[in-house]
C-alpha positions in Angstrom: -76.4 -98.3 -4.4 -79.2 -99.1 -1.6 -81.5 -96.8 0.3 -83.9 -97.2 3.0 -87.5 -96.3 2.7 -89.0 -95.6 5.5 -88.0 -98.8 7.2 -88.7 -100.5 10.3 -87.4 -103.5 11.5 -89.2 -106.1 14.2 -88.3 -109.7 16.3 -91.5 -111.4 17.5 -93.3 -108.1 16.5 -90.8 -105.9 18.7 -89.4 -103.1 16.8 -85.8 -103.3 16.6 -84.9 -100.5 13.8 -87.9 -97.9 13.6 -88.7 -95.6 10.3 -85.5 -95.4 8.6 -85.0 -93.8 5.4 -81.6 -92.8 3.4 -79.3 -93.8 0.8 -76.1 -95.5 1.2 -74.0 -94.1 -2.2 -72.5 -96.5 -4.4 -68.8 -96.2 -3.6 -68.7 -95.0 -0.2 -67.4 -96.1 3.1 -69.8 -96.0 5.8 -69.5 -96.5 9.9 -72.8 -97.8 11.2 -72.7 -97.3 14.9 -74.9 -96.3 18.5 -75.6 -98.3 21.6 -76.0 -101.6 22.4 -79.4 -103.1 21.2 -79.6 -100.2 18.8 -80.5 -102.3 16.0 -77.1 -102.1 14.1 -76.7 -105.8 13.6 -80.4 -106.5 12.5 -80.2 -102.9 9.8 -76.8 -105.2 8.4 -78.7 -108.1 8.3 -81.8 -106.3 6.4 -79.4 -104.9 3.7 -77.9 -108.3 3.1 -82.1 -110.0 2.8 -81.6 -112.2 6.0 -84.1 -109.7 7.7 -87.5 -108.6 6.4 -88.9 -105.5 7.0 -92.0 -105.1 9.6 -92.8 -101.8 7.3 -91.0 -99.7 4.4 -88.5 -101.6 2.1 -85.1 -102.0 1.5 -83.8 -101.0 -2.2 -81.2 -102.7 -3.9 -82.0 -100.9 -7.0 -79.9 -102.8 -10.1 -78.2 -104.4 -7.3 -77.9 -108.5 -7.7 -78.1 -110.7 -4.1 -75.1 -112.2 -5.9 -73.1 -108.5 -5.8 -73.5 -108.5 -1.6 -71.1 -110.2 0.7 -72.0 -110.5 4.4 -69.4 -111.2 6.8 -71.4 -111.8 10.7 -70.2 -111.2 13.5 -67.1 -114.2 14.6 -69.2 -115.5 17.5 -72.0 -117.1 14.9 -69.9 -118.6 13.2 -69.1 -122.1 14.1 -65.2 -123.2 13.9 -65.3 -126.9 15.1 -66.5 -127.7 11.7 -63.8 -130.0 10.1 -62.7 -127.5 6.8 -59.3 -126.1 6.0 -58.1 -122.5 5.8 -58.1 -123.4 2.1 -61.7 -124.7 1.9 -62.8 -121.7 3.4 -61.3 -119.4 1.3 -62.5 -120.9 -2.0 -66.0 -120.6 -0.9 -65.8 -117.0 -2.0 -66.4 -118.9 -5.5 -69.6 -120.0 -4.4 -71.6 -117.5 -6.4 -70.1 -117.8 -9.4 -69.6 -121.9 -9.1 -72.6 -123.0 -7.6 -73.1 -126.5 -5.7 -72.1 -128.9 -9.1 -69.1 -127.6 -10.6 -65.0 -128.1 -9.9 -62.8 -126.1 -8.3 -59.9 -124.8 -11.6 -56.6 -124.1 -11.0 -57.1 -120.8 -11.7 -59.5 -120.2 -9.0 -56.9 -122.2 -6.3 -54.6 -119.9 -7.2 -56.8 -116.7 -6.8 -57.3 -118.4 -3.0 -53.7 -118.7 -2.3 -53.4 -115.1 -3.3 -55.6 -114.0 -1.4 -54.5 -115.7 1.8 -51.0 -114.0 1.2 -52.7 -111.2 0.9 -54.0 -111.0 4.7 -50.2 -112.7 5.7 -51.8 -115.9 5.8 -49.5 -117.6 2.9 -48.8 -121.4 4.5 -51.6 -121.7 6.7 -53.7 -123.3 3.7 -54.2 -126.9 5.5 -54.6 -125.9 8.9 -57.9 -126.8 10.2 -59.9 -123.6 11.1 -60.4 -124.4 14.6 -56.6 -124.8 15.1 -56.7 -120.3 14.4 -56.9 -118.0 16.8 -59.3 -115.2 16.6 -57.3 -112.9 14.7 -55.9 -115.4 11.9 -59.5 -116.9 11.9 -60.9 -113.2 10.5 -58.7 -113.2 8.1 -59.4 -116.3 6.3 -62.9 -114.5 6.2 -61.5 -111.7 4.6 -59.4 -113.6 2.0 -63.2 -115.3 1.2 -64.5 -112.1 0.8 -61.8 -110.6 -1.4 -62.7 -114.0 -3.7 -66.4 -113.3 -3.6 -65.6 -109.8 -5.5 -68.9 -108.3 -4.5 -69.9 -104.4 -5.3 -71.3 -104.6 -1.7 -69.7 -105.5 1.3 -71.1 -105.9 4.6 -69.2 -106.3 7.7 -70.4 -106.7 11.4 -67.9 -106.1 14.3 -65.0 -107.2 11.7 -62.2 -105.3 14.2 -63.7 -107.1 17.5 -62.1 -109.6 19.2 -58.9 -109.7 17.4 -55.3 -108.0 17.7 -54.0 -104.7 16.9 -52.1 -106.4 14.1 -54.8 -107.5 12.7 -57.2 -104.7 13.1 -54.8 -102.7 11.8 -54.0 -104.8 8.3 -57.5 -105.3 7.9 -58.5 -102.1 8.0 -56.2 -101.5 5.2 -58.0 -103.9 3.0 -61.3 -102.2 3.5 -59.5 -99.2 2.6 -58.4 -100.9 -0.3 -62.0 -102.0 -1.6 -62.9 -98.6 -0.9 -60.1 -97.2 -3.4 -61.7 -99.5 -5.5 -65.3 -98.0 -5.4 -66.7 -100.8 -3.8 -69.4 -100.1 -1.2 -68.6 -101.0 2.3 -71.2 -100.6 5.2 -69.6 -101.8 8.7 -71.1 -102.2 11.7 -68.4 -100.7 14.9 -68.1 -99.6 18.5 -65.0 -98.4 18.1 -65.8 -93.9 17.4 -62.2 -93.3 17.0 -61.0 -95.9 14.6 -64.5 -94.8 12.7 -63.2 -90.8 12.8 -59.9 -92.2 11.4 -60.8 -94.3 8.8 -64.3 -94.0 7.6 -65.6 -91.0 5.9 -69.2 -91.5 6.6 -71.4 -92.8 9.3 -74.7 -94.2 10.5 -75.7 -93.1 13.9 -78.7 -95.6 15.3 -80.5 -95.8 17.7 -83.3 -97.8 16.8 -84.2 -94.5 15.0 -81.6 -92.5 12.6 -79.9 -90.1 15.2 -78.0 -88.8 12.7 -76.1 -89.9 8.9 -73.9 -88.2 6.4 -69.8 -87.5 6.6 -68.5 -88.5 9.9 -67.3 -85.2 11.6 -70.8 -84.1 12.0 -72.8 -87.2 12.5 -70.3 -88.2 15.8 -70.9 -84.5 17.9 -71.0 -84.5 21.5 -74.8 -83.8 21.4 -75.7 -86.6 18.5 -74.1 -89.2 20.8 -75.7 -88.0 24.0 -79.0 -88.0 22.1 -77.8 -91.7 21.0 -77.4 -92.4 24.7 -80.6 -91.1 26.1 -82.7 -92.8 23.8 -80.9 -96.1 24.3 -81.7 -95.1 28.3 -85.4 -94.3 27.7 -86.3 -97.7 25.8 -89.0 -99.7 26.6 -88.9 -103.5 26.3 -92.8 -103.6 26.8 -93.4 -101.5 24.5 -96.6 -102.3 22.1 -95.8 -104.5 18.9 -96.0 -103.7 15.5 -98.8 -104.8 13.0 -97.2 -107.5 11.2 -95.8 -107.2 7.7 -98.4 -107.0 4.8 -98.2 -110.1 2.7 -96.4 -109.4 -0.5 -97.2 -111.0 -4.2 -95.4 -114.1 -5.0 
């Protein structure tokens, strides 16, 4: 579905993710997780394009920038913009609507679906910054469910909200994984990931380790995670920038 080349990712120069290579399979469900500042959120954000790479390359393979849906993380997302629940939701559409064309009933209805789907069936006039946290993430996740997207990207979807609500959504990425869709998340939480997600990611700004979960998160992978999350160095020497590429 997407591997990593020998990547490495940089702000202001700064490496951030450093010589990364691996595949992530089409169809799997995969736990990216390691320290703080270990370059999860900025790997998520390379996978979805927002991010270019210092060095290496990310590779989509036959994989369309329409197929990937990126869900950030809840605190980038402003909620004091004037839009319903509704509005929200039927933005899922965008990639197969575009800016000029209507809104069907058949797509309105898909929206209202979904919403019941995440138990949010009634709320679809409420203005988003009426939610709380919990109700707010899943409006995203009825959006995503419309988007319909081979990949799906996810950063700290479980933060921040209730058990309830960790708990349901968790069952829908289960669900999208039933249906071979490929789900990357980014999490802090190590047990929910030994519960529920069959592969994982372990950064920390390098790969500490990847593959099926029970032997990625060992007592001495995550003590390796820690101690090179101990031992970083914020003046360390910048990369060369990024060669220019053909238009």
């Amino acid at each position: 579905m997407i591997a990593l080349d020998d990547l490495t990712l940089a702000y202001e120069r700064h490496p951030a993710v450093h010589h990364v290579s691996g595949a992530f399979e089409a169809g799997s469900l995969t736990a990216i997780v390691g320290p703080n500042g270990a370059g999860k959120t900025t790997l998520l954000k390379a996978l979805a394009g927002l991010v270019r790479p210092a060095a290496g390359r990310v590779v989509h393979g036959a994989l369309a920038r329409t197929d990937i849906a990126y869900l950030p993380q809840v605190p980038e997302l402003d909620r004091r913009f004037p839009i319903s629940v509704h509005d929200v939701v039927l933005l899922g559409h965008w990639r197969t609507l575009g800016w000029n064309r209507g809104v069907d009933r058949t797509r309105r209805d898909q929206a209202a679906r979904a919403l019941d789907a995440v138990g949010l069936a009634g709320f679809e006039h409420r203005p988003i910054g009426t939610l709380s946290a919990g109700q707010f993430q899943r409006v995203l996740f009825a959006r995503l469910m419309l988007q319909d997207a081979a990949l799906i990207l996810l950063d700290e979807p479980f933060s921040a909200v209730d058990a309830r609500t960790a708990h349901d959504l968790t069952l829908l990425v289960a669900s999208w994984h039933r249906e071979h869709r490929t789900v990357i998340a980014v999490l802090h939480d190590l047990d929910a990931v030994r519960r529920h997600f069959p592969n994982t990611l372990l950064l920390a700004r390098e790969c500490i380790a990847w593959g099926p979960t029970e032997r990625v998160l060992t007592a001495a992978n995550l003590e390796r995670a820690r101690h090179m999350a101990e031992s970083w160095d914020p003046d360390a020497e910048a990369c060369a920038p990024a060669p220019a590429t053909a238009p």
